[in-house]
C-alpha positions in Angstrom: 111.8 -140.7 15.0 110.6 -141.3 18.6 111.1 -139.1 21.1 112.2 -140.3 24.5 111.6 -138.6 27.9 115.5 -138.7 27.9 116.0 -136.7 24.7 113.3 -134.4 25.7 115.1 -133.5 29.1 118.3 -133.2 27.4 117.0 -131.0 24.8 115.5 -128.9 27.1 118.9 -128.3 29.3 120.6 -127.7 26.5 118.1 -124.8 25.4 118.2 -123.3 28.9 122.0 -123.3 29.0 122.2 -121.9 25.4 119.8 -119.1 26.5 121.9 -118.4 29.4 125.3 -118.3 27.7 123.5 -115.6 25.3 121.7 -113.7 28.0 124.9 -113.1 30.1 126.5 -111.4 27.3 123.9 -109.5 26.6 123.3 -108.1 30.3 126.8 -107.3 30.6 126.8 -105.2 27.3 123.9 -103.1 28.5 125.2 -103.3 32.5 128.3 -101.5 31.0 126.7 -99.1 28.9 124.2 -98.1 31.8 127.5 -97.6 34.3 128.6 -95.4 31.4 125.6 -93.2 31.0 125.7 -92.9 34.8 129.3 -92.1 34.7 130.3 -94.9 37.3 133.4 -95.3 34.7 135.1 -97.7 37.7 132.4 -100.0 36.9 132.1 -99.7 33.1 136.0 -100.6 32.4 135.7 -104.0 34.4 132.5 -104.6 31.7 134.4 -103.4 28.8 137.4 -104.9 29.3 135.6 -108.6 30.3 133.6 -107.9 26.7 136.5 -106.9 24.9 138.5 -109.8 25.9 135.7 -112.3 24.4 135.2 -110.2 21.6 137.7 -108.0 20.0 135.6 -105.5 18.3 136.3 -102.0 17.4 132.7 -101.2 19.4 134.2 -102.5 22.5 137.5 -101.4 21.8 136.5 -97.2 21.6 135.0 -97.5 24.9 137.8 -99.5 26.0 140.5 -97.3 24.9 138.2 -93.9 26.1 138.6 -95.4 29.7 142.6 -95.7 28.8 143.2 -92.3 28.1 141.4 -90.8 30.4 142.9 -93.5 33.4 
């Protein structure tokens, strides 16, 4: 198989947009856990909440439902 300046390019943008998908996610997790340890809680929910909208987990949800109660 030859490899084409095209396919090369396109290969490339699509590694850089797969890293950045995965990196947001990733900064948001720890964003939210550093408001939390810093108790700016009016900053963690917004994190939490955005997290556990894209990803229903029971991790997500107990930090979640902490910032319910005590709302």
């Amino acid at each position: 198989m030859k490899l084409n300046s095209q396919n090369i390019i396109l290969t490339f943008i699509f590694c850089i947009i797969s890293l950045f998908v995965f990196a947001q996610g990733e900064t948001d997790e720890q964003l939210a856990a550093q408001y939390f340890q810093n108790k700016e809680y009016d900053k963690a929910i917004v994190l939490y909440e955005r997290l556990f909208e894209k990803n229903p987990t029971p991790f997500y949800y107990d930090y979640y439902f902490i910032f319910i109660l005590s709302g």
